[in-house]
N, C-alpha and C positions, 0 to 999 in steps of 0.2 A: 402276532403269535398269541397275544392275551384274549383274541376273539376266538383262536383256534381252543385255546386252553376251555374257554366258557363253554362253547358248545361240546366239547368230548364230556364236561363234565355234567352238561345238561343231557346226554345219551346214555351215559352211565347211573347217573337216576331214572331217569325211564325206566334203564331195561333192569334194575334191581327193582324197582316200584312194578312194576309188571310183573316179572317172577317171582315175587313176595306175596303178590294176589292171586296168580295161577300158578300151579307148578309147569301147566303144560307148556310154557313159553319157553324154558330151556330144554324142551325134548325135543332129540334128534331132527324130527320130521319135520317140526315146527320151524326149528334152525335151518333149514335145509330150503323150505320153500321161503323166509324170510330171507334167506341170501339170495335168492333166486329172483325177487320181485325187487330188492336195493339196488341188485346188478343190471335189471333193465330198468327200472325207473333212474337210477343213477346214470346211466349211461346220455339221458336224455335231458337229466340236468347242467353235467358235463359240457355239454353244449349248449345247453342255453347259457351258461355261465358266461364262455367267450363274448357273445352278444351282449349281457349286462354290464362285462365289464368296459367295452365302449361306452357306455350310458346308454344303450340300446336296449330293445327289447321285441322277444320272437311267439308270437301269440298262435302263430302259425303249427305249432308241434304236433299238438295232439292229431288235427286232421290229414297230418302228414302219415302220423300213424296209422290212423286208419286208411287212406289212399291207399299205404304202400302193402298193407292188410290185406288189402280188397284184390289189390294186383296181381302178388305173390301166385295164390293159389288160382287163379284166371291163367296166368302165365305157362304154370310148369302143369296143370292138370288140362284146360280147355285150348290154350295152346301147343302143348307139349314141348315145352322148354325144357331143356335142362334145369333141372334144381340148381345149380351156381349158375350160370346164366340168367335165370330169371330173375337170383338174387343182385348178381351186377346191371340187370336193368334196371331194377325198382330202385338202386342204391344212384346209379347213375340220375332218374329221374328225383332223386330226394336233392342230389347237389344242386341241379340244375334250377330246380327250384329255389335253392338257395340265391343261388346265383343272380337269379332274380331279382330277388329281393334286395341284395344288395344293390344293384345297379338301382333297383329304382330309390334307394334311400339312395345314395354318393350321386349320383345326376342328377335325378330328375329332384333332390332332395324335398321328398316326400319322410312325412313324420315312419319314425320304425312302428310305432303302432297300430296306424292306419295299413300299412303294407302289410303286418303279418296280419293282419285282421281282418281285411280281402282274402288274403292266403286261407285263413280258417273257416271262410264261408264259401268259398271256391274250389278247395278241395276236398270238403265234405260233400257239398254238393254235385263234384265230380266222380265223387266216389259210388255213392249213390247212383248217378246218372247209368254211368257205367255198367253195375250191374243190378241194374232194373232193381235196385232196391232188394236185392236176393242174396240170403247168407250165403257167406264164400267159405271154403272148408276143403284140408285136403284129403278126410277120409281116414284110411286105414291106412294107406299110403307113404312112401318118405320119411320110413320108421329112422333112415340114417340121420337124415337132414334135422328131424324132429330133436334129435338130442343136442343140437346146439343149443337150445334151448332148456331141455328136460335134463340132460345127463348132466355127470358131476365128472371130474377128475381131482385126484389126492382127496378125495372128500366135498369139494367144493364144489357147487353147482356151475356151469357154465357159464351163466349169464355174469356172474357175481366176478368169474376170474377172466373173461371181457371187461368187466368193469377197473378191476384193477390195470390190467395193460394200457385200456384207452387212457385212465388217469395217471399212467406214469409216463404214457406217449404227450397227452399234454401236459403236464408239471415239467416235462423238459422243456417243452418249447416255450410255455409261458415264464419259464424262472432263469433259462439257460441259452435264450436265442433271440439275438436283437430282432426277431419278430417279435415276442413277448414283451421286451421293450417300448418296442411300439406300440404296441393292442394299450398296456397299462398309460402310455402318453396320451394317446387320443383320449381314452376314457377321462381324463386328468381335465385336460384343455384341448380339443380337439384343432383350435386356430394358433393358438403357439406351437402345439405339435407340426403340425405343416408349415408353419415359418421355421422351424428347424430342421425342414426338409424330410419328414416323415411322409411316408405314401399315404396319408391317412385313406382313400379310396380305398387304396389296397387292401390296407388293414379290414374296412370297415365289411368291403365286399368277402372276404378269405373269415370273417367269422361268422358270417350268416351262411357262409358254404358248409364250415366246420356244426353249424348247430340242425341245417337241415340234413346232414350225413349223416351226425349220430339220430334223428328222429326216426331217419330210413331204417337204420341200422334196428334201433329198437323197435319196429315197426316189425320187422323179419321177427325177430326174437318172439315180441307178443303174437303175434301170427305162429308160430310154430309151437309156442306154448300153450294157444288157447284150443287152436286147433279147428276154430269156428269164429269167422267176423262177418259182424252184423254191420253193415254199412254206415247205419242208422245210428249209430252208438260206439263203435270200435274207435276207441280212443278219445272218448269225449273228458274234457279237463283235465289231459294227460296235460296241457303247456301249465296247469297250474301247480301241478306236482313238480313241473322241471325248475319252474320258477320258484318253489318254497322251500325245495332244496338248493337252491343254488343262493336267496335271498338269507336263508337259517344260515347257508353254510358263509357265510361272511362277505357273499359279494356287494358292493353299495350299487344300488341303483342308479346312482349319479355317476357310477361308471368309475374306472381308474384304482380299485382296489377288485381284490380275488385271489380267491385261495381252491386249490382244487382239492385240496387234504379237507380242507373245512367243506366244500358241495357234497364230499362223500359224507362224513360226519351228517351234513344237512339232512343225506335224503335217507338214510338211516336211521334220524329221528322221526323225519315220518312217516315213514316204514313201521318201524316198531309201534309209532301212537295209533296207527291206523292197523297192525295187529292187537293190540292190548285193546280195542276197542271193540273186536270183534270177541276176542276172550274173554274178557269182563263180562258179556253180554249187553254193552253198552249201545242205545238204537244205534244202526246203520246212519241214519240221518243228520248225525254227527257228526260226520267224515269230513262236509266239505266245511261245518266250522270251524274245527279242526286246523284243518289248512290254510282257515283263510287267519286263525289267530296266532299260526306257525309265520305266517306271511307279516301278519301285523309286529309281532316280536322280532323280528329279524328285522321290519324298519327302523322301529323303533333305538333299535339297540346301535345302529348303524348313525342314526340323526345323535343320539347320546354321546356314540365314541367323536361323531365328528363336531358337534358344540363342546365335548372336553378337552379334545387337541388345538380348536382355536383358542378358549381361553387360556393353556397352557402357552402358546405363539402369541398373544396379548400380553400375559403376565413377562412373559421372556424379555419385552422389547420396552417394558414398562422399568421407567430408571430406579 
């Protein structure tokens, strides 16, 4: 809770330190499209989060994004698929992919690194392949479908109250369901969790299913948002975004702790550092600093809390 506390109160500087330097930061429009880039980049932290919290990790996101990018509008325009249809194939091939990956981490026990990292040089460059290298776009077209991404409801952009559902669908299962039990065991000790009869397989494979779903998922959203993917580019260091929200928002990289109230918080902060940067007029070229000292902080703070909980467990046991 006291990491959850830290980082809402590191959010809430931001976004007064940002509104204090532009006004434009609290207007409507601004609000609007910021909720709207939290709820799809959120969405995709979400999921990587499950994978971190094994002690794992899914490097594979972003070109999944782009794959399912590139797909999409190949599907339902040069195929002529139905718009949901072409969505449940692309959604289908993001699990399967997943699925993948698990197996070859739980069998063939290959590092998770190396696995999503094949994955991000293989489904870029399938995407690519695919279509000959040629922006994919669906026109003027699927103005209905388009607003799952664009439109709002009660005020709220779509993507953003996506975002809320899929993190109350997981906050249940990881807080309220001895599957969650288990995800946070393996990540703990993954060889005592299996000598206590935990599926760890299960486990391990069911979270790299859950983080390539939500990449598909947000891959749809970016895709109907941008309206236009460039093979070449559509989704590049999207897994760095899923991971410095997921990393800010309290999960330890050594796996066995995770908050999914705190990954939203996370990607929210860098959401907002990466609009206040754009408003300030601050270079563009900042961004992936940015991220990568959003990234460094979030280790940092995690190697601190866990050297001051074992000297507390030292002091304890000391007569």
């Amino acid at each position: 809770m006291k990491r959850i506390v830290g980082i809402a109160v590191l959010l809430a500087v931001v976004v007064i330190a940002t509104s204090l330097q532009d006004h434009r930061f609290l207007q409507a429009e601004n609000m609007s499209n910021l909720g709207r880039w939290v709820g799809m980049y959120g969405i995709l932290s979400v999921g990587e989060a499950f994978v971190i919290m094994t002690g794992g990790i899914d490097l594979s996101v972003g070109s999944i994004v782009g794959l399912v990018g590139c797909l999409l509008p190949m599907l339902a325009k040069d195929h002529g698929l139905p718009m949901p249809v072409a969505i449940l194939v692309v959604l289908g091939l993001s699990a399967g992919l997943g699925l993948i990956h698990g197996l070859l981490v739980t069998k063939l026990k290959l590092q998770p690194f190396v696995v999503t990292l094949c994955g991000l040089f293989v489904y870029r460059g399938a995407a690519r392949y695919i279509t000959g290298d040629a922006t994919q776009g669906f026109g003027v077209g699927y103005q209905d479908t388009k607003q799952l991404a664009a439109g709002t409801l009660f005020g709220l952009p779509n993507p953003f109250l996506f975002l809320l559902l899929i993190a109350l669908v997981a906050s249940v299962f990881l807080n309220l369901t001895v599957f969650g039990r288990h995800l946070l065991a393996v990540g703990r000790n993954d060889k005592t969790a299996r000598l206590s009869g935990v599926p760890v397989d299960r486990v391990i494979i069911t979270t790299y299913v859950v983080s390539a779903l939500a990449a598909g998922f947000g891959g749809v959203l970016f895709a109907l948002d941008l309206n236009s993917v460039q093979p070449s580019g559509h989704g590049n260091f999207f897994e760095l975004y899923a991971i410095a929200g997921a990393v800010l928002g309290s999960c330890s990289l050594r796996g066995g702790y995770g908050s999914i109230l705190g990954v939203l918080i996370g990607t929210a902060i860098v959401r907002v550092l990466y609009n206040a940067i754009n408003l300030l007029g601050i270079a563009t070229q900042l961004e992936f600093a940015v991220i990568g000292a959003v990234i460094l902080i979030g280790v940092l703070a995690d190697e601190l809390v866990r050297r001051a909980a074992a000297m507390r467990k030292t002091s304890a046991r000391s007569p």
